[in-house]
KEBADREN-387369 format. One line per 2 residues: number of its first residue (from 1); their letters; for each residue x, y, z of N, C-alpha, C, CB. Coordinates in steps of 0.1 Angstrom, whole numbers, plus 5000, padded with zeros to 4 digits. Atoms other than C-alpha are relative to their C-alpha. Glycine has a CB too. Layout:
! KEBADREN-387369
NUM	A	X,Y,Z,X,Y,Z,X,Y,Z,X,Y,Z  ... $
! end
This chain:
! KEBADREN-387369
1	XX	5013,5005,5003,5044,5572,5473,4989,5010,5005,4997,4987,5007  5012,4994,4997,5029,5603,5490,4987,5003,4985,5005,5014,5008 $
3	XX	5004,4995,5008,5019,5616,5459,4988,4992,4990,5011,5006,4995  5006,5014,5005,5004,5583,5446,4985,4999,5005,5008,4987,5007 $
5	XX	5014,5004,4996,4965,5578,5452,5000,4987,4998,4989,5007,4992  5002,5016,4993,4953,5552,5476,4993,4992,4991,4992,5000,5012 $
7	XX	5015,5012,5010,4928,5536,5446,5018,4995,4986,4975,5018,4985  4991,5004,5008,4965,5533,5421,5012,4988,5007,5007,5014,4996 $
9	XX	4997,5008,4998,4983,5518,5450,4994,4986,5004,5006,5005,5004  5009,5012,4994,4959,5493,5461,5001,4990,4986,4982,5004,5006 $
11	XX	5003,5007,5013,4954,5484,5421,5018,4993,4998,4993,5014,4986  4988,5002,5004,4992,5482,5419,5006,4985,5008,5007,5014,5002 $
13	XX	4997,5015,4985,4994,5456,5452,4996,4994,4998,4996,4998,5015  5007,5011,5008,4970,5437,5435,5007,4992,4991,4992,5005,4992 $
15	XX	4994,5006,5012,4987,5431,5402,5011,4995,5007,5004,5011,4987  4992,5013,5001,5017,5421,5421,4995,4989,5008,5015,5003,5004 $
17	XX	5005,5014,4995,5001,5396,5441,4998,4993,4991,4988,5000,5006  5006,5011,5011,4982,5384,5413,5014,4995,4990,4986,5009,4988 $
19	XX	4985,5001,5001,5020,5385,5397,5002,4986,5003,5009,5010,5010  4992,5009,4994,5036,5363,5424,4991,4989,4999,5004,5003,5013 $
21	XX	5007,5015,4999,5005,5339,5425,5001,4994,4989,4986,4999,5004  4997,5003,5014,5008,5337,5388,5014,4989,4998,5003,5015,4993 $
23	XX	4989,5004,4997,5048,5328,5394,4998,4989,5007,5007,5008,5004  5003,5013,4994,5039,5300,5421,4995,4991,4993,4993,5001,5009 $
25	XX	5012,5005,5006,5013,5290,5403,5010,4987,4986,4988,5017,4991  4994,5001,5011,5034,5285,5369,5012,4988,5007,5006,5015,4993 $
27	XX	4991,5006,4996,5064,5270,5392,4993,4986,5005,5007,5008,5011  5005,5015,4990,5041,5242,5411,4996,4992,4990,4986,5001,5014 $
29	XX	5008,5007,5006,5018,5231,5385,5008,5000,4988,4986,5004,5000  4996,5003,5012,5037,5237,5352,5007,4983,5001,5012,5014,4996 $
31	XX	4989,5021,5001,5058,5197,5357,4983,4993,5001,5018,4993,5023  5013,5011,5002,5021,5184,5364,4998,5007,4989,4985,4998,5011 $
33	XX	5004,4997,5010,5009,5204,5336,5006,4991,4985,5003,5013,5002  4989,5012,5006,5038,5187,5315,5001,4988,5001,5011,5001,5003 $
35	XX	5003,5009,5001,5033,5159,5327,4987,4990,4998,5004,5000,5006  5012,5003,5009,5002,5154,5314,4998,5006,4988,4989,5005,5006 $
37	XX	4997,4993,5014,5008,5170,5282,5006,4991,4992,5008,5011,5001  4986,5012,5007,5038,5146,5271,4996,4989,4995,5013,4994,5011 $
39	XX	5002,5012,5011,5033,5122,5246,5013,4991,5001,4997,5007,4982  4985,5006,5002,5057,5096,5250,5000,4986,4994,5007,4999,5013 $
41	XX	5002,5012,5009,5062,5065,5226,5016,4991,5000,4996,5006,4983  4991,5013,4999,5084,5034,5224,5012,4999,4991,4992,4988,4996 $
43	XX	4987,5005,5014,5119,5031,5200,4992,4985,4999,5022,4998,5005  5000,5016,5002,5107,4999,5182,5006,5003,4983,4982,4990,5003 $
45	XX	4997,5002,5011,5122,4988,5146,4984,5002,4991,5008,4986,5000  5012,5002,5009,5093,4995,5119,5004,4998,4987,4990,5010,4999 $
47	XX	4996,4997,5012,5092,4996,5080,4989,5012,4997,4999,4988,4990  5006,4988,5005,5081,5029,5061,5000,5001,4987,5005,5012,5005 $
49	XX	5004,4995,5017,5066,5031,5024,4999,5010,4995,4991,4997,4995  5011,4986,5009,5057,5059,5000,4997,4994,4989,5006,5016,4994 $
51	XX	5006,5004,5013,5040,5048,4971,4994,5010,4990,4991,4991,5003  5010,4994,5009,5023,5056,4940,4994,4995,4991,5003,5009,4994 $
53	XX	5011,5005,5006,4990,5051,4924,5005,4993,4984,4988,5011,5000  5002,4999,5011,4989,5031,4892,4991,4984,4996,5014,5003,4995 $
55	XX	5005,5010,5000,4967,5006,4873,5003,4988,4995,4992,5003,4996  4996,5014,5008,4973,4972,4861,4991,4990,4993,5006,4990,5010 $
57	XX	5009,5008,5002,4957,4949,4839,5012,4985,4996,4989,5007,4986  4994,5017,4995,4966,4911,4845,4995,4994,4987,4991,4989,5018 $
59	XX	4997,5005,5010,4979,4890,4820,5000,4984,5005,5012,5006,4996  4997,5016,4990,4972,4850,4828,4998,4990,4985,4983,4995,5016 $
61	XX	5002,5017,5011,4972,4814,4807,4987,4998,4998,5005,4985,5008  5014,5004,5003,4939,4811,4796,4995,4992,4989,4993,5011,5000 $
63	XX	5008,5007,5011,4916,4790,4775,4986,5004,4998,4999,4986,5001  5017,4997,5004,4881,4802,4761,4992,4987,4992,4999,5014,4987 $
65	XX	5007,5015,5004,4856,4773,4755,4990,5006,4990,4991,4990,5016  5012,4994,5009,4832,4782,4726,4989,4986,4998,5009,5007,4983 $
67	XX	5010,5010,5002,4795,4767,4719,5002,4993,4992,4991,5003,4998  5002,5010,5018,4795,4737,4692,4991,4998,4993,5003,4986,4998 $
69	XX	5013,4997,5005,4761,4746,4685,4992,5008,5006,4994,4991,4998  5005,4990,4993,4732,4765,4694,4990,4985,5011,4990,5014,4988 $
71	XX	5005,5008,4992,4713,4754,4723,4997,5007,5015,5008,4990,5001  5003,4996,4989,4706,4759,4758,5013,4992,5010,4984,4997,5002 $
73	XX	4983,5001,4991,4743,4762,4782,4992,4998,5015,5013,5018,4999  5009,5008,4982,4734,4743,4817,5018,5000,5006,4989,4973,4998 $
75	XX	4986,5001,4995,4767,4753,4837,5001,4988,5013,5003,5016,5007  5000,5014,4991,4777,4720,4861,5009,5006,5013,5008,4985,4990 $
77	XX	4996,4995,4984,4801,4737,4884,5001,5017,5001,5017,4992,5004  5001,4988,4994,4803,4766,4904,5012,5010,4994,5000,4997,5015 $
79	XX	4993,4996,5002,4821,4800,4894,5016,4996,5006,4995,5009,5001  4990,5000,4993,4856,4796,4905,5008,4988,5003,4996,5005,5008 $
81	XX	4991,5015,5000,4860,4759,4906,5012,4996,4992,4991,4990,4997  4989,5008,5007,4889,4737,4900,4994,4984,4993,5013,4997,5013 $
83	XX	5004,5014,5006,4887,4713,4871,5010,4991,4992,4988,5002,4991  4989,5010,5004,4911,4687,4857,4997,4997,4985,4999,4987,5010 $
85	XX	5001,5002,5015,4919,4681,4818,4988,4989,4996,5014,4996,4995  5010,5006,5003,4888,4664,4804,4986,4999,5009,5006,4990,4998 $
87	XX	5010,4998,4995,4864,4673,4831,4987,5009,4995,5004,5003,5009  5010,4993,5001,4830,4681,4826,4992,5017,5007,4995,4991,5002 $
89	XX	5005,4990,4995,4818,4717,4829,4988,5003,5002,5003,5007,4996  5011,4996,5001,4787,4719,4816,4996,4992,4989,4999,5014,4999 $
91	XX	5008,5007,5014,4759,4705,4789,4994,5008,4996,4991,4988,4999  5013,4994,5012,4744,4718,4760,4989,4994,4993,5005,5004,4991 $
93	XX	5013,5004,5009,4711,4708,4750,4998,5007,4987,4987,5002,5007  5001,4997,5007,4707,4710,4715,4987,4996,4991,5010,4999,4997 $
95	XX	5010,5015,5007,4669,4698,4703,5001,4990,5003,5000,4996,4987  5000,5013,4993,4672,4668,4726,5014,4995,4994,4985,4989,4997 $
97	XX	4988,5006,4997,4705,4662,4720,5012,5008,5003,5004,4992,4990  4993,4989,4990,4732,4672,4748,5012,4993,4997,4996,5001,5017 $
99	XX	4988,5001,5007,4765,4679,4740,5008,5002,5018,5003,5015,4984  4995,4995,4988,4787,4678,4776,5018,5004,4995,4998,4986,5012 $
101	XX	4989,4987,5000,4812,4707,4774,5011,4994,5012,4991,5018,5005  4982,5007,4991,4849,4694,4787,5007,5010,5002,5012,4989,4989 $
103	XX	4981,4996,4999,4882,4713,4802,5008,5000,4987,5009,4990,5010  4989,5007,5007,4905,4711,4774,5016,5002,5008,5001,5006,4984 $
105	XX	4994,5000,4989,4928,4719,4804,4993,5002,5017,5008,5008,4997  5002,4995,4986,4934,4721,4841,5000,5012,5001,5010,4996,5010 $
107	XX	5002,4986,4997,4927,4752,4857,4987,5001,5009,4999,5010,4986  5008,4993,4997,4900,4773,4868,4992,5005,4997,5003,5004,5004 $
109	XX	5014,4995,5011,4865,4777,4854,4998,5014,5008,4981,4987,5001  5006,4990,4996,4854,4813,4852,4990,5001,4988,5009,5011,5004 $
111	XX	5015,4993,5008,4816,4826,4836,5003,5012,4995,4985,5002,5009  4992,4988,4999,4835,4860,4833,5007,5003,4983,5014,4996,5014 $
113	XX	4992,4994,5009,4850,4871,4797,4998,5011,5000,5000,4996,4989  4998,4985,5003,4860,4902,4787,5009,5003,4987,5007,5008,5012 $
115	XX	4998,5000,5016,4868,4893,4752,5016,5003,5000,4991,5014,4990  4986,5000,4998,4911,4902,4762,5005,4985,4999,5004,5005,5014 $
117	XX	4992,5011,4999,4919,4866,4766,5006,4998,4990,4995,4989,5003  4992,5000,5004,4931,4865,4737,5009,5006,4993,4998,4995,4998 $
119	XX	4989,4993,5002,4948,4894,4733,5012,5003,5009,4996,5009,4998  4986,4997,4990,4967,4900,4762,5005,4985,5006,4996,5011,5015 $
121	XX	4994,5013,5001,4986,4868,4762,5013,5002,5009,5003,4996,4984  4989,4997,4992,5012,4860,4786,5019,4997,4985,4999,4986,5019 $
123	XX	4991,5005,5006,5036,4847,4754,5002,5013,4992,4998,4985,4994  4999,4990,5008,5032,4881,4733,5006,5009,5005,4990,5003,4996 $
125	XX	4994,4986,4996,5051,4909,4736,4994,5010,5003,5006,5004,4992  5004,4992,4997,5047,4936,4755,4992,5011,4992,5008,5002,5004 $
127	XX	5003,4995,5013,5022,4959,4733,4987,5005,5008,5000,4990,4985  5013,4994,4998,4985,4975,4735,5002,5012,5010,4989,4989,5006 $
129	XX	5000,4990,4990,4994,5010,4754,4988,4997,5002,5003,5015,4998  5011,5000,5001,4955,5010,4749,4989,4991,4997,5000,5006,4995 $
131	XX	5010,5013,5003,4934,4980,4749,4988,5003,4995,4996,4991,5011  5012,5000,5007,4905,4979,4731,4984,4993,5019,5004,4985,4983 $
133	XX	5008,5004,4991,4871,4979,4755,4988,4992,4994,4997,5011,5007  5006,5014,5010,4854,4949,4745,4986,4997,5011,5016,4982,4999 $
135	XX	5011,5001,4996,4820,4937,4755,4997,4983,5013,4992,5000,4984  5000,5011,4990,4818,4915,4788,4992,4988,5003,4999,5005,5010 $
137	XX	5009,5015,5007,4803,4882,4784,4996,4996,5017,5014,4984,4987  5000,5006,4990,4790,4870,4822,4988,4987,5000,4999,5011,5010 $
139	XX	5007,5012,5001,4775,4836,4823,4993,4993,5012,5009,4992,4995  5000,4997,4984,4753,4830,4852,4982,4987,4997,4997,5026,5008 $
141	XX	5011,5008,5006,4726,4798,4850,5000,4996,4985,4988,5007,5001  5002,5007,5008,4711,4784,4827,4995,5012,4984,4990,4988,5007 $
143	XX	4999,4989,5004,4714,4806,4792,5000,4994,4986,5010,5008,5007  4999,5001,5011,4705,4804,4754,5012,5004,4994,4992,5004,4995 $
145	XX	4986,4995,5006,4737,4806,4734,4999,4991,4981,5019,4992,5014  4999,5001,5016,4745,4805,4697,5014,4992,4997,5001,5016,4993 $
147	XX	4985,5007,5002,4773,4784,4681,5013,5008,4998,4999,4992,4988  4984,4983,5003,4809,4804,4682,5001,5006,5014,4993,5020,4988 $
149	XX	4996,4991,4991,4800,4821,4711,5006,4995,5013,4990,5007,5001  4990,5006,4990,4821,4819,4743,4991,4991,5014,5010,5015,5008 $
151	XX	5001,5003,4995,4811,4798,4768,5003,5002,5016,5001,4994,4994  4992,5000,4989,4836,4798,4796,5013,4997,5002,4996,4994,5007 $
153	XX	4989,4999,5000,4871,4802,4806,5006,4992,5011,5003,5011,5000  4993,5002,4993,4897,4785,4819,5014,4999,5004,4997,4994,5001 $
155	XX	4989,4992,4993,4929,4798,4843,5007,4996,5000,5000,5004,5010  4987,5011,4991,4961,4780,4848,4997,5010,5016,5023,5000,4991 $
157	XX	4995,4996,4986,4964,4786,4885,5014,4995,5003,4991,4996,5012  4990,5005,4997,4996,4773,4886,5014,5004,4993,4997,4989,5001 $
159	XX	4992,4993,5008,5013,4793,4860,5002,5010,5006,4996,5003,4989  5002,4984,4994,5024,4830,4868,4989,5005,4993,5013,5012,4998 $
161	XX	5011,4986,5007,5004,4860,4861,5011,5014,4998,4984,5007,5015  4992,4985,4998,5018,4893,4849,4991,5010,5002,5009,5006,4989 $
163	XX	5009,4991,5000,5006,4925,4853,5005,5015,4990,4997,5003,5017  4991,4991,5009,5010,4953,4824,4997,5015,5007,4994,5000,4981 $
165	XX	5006,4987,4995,5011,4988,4836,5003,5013,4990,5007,5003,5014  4995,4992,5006,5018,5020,4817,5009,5015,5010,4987,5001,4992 $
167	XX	4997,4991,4992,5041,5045,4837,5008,5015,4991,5009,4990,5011  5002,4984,5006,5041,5081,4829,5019,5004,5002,4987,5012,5014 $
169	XX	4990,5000,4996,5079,5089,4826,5002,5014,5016,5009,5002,4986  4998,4986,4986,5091,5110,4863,5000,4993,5010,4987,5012,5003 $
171	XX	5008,5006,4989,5070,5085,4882,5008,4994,5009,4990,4991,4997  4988,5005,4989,5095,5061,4896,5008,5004,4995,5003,4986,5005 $
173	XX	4983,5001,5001,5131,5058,4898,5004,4993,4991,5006,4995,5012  4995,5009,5011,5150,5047,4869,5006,4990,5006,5009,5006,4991 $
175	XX	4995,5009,4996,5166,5021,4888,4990,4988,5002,5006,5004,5010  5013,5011,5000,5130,5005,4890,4998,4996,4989,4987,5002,5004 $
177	XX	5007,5001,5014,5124,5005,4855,5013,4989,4989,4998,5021,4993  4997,5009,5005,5150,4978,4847,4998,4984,4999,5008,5004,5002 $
179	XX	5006,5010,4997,5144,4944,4839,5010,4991,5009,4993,4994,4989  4991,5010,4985,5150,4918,4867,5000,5006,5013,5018,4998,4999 $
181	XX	5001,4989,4987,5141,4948,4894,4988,4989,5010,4992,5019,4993  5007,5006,4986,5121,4932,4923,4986,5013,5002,5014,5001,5018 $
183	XX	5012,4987,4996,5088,4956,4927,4991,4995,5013,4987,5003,4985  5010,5004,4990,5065,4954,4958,4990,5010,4998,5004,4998,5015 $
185	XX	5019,4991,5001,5026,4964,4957,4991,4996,5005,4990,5000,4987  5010,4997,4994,5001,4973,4977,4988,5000,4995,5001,5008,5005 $
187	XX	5011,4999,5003,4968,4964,4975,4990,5000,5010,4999,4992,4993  5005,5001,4990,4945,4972,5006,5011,4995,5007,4989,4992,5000 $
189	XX	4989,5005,4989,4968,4957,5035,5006,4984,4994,4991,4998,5018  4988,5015,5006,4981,4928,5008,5011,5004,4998,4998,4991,4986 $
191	XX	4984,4996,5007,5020,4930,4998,5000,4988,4991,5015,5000,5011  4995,5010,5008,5028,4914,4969,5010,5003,4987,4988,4993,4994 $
193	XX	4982,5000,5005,5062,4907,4948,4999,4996,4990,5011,4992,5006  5000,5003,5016,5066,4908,4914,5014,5001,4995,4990,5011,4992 $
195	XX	4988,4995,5005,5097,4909,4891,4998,5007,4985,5012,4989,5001  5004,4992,5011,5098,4934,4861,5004,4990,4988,5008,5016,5000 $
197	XX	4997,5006,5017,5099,4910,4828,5000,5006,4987,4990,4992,4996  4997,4996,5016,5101,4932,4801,4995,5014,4996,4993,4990,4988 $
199	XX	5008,4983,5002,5095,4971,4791,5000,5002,4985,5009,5016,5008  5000,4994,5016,5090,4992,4761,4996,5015,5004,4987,4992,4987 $
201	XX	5002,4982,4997,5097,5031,4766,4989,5000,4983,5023,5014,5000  5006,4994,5012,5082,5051,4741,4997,5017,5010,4983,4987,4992 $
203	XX	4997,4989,4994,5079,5088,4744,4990,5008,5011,5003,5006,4989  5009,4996,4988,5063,5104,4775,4996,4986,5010,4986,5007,4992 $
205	XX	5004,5013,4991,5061,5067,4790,5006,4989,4994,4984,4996,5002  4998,5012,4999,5067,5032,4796,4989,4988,5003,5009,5001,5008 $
207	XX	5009,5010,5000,5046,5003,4790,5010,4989,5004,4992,4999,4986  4994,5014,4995,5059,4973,4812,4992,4986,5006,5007,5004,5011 $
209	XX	5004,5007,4991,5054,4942,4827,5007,4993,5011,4996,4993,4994  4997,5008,4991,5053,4923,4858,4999,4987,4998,4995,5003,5009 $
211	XX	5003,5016,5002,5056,4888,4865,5001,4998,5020,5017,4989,4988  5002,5006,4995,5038,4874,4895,5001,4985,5001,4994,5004,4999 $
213	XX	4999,5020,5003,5049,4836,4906,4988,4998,5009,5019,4989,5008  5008,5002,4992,5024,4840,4937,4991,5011,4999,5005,4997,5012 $
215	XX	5007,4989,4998,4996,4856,4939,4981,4997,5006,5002,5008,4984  5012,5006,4996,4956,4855,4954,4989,4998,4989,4995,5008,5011 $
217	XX	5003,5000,5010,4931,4840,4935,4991,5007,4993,4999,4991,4999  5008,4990,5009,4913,4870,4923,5010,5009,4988,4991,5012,5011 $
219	XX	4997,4995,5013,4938,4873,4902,5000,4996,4987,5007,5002,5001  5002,5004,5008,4927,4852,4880,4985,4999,4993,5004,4992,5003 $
221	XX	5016,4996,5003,4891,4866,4881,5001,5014,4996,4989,5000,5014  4999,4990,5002,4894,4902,4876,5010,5005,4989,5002,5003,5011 $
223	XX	4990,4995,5009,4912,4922,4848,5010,5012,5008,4991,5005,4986  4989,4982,4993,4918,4958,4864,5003,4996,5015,4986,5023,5001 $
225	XX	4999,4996,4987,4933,4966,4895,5006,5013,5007,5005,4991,5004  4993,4989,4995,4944,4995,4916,5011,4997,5010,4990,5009,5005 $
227	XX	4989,5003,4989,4976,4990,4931,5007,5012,5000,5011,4988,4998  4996,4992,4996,4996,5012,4952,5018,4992,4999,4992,5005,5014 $
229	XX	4979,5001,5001,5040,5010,4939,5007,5002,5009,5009,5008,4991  4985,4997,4990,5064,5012,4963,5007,5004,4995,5007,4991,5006 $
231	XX	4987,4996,5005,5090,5032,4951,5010,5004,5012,4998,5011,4991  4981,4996,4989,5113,5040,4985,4991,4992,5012,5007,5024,5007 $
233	XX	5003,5002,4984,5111,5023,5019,5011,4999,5008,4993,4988,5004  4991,4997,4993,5130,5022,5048,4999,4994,5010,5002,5011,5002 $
235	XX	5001,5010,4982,5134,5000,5081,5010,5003,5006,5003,4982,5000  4992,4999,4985,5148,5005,5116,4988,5009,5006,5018,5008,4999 $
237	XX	5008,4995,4992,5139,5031,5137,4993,5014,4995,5007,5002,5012  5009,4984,5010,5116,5058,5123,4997,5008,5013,4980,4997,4988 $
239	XX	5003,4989,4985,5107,5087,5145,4990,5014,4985,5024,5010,5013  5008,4988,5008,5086,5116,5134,5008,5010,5000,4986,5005,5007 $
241	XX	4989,4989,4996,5106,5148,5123,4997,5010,5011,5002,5010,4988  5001,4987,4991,5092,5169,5147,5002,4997,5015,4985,5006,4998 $
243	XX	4997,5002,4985,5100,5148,5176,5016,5004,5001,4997,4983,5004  4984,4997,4998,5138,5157,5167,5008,5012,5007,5005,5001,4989 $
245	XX	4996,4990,4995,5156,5185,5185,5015,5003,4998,4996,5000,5012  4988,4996,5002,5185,5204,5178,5006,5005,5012,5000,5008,4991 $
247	XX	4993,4998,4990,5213,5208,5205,5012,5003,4996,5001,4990,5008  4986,4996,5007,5245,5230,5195,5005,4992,4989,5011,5000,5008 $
249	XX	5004,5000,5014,5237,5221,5160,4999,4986,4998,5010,5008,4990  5004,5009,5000,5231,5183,5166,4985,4995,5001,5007,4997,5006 $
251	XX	5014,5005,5001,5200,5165,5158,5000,4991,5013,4997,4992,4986  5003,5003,4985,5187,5148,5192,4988,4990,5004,4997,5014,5008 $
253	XX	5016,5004,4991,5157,5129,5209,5001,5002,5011,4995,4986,5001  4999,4996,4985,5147,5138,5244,4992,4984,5003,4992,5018,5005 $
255	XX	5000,5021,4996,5150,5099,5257,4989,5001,5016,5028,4989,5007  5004,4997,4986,5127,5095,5293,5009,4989,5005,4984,4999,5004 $
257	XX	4997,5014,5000,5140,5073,5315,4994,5003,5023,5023,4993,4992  5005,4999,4984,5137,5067,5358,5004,5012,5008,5007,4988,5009 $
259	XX	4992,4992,4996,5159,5094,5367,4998,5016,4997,5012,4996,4996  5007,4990,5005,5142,5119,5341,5004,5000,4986,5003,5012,5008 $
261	XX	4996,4997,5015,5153,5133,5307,5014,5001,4999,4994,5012,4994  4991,5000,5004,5180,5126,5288,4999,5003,4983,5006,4990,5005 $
263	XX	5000,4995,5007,5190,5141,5256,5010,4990,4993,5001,5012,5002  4991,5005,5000,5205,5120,5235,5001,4999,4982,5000,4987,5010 $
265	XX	4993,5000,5013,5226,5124,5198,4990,4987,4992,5018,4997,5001  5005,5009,5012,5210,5110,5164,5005,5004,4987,4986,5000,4999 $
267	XX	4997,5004,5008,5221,5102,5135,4992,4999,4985,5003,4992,5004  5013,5000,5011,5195,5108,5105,5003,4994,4989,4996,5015,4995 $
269	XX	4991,5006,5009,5201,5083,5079,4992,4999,4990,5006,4989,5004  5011,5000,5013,5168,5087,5054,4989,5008,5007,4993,4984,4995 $
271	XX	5011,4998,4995,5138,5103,5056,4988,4995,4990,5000,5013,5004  5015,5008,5010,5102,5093,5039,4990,5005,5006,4997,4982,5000 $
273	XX	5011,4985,4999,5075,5121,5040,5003,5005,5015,4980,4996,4998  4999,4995,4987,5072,5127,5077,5007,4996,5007,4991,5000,5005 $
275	XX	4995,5006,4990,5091,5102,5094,5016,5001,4992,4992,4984,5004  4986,4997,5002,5134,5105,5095,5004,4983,5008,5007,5017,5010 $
277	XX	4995,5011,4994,5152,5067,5105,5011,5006,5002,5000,4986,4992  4984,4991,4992,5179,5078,5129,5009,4984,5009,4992,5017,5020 $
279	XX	4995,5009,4994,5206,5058,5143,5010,5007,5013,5008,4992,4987  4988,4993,4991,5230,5064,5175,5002,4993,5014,4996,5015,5004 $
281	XX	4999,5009,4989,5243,5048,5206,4989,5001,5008,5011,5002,5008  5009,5001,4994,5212,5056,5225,4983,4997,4997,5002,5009,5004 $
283	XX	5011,5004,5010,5186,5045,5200,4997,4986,5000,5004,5004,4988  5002,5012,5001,5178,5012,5207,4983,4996,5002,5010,4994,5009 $
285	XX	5013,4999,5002,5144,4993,5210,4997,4998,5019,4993,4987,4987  5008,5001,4990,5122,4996,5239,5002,5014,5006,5004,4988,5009 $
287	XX	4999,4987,4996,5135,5032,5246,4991,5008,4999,5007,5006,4995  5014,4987,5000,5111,5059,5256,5002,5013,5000,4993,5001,5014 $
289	XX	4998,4986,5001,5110,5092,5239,4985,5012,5002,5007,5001,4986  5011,4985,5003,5088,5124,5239,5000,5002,4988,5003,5014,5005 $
291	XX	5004,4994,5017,5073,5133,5205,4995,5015,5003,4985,4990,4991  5001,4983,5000,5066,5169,5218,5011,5005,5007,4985,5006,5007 $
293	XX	4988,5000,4989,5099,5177,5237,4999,5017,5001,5017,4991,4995  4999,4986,4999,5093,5216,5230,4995,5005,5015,4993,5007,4988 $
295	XX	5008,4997,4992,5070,5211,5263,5013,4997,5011,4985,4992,4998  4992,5000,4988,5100,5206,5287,5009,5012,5000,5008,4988,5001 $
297	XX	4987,4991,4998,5123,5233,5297,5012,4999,4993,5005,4999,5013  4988,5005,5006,5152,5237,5278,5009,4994,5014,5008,5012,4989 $
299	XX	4993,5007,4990,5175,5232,5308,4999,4986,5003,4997,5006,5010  4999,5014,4994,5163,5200,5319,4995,4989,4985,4987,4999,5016 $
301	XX	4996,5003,5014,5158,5193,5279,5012,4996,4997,4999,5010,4994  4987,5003,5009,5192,5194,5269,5016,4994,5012,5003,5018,4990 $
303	X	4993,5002,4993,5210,5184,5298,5007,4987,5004,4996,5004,5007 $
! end
């Protein structure tokens, strides 16, 4: 070291200090560091969807009430009400004489046409790729009307509903596209179950229907809707792929438990966009894994 200047070795005594305190440093605090870092979440059973967008226009039992003259339409009950065969809906004053507008069934008065009722019929065959956009009749108070023209509708609620969709061929899985298939759809956080009643390919697509036995009652108000298809799901235990780890070429979760980490074999038995459902003797519910496990040492990782 003679040859060494006192300003190289002092700089040099430094760096390893700063070195070793570095090494301490890394040794003491890295497991708190880690342990504040580690994300760790619950094994519980869930379900996992993927879906895809498509629209539907609802097919229901309906009756259209037309004016029997001209006059002035005085609606008696409220949108949406339930009325019983021969009940009064409304009166028409015609020049001092009032005509009181009846149910010719039970159902559900709606002010609402959209001139479909009586095309898309639940008894007609599948048909109209393209419906005609017809002029929306809403009935709201008290309202001059002409003889012929529609009045007001009413819903079976107690019938089904279908829903026609047009699906682009690719979209789902041919195994959906048969009739008697079971479909589930999303609408906002609703689920609802339909069974496929009847298709008609044709080229580049499929025009089908559903059949709703239950359903909420806007579906008997509304024509369009946007629902989200279910085409794959999956129940048990889902895990995110990236919480998985490979151990001499096995897939893995790094399990916590009182004692510390345990590494323990899985079983990958689907996956569905991000998440993998794994199965294995150490997979059960209430288990606590790490979803970042790259943050532990391999050693005490895989051990």
């Amino acid at each position: 070291m003679r040859g060494v200047p006192f300003r190289v070795r002092r700089i040099a005594f430094v760096m390893v200090l700063l070195g070793l305190a570095g090494w301490l440093l890394w040794v003491w605090l890295w497991p708190y560091v880690v342990g504040f870092l580690l994300h760790v979440e619950v094994i519980k059973p869930v379900v996992a969807r993927s879906t895809v967008p498509l629209e539907g226009l609802l097919i229901r039992d309906e009756t259209v009430v037309y004016a029997p003259a001209n006059g002035l339409f005085r609606p008696q009950l409220a949108d949406g009400s339930r009325v019983s065969r021969g009940g009064v809906v409304g009166r028409l004053v015609d020049v001092g004489v009032t005509h009181e507008i009846r149910s010719p069934r039970g159902g559900v008065v709606f002010y609402r046409m959209d001139g479909l009722e009586r095309i898309l019929v639940p008894e007609a065959a599948s048909g109209l790729f393209e419906p005609p956009n017809l002029t929306l009749v809403v009935r709201s108070g008290a309202q001059k009307v002409s003889r012929g023209e529609a009045l007001f509708r009413v819903a079976d609620n107690l019938g089904p509903v279908y829903a026609q969709f047009v699906v682009p061929d690719g979209l789902l899985p041919r195994d959906m596209l048969v009739p008697g298939t079971r479909w589930q759809l999303l609408r906002g956080d609703e689920l609802h179950h339909g069974v496929l009643s009847e298709l008609l390919p044709t080229e580049g697509r499929t025009l089908l229907r559903l059949k709703f036995e239950s359903y909420p009652g806007d579906f008997l108000d509304q024509r369009r809707f946007d629902f989200e298809v279910v085409n794959r799901e999956l129940s048990g235990y889902l895990v995110s792929r990236g919480t998985i780890t490979l151990y001499r070429g096995r897939p893995g979760l790094l399990t916590l438990h009182k004692d510390g980490f345990q590494w323990v074999p899985v079983t990958i038995e689907g996956q569905i966009g991000g998440q993998a459902l794994v199965s294995g003797d150490g997979v059960t519910t209430g288990v606590r894994y790490v979803t970042n496990p790259w943050l532990v040492p391999y050693k005490e990782r895989h051990r």
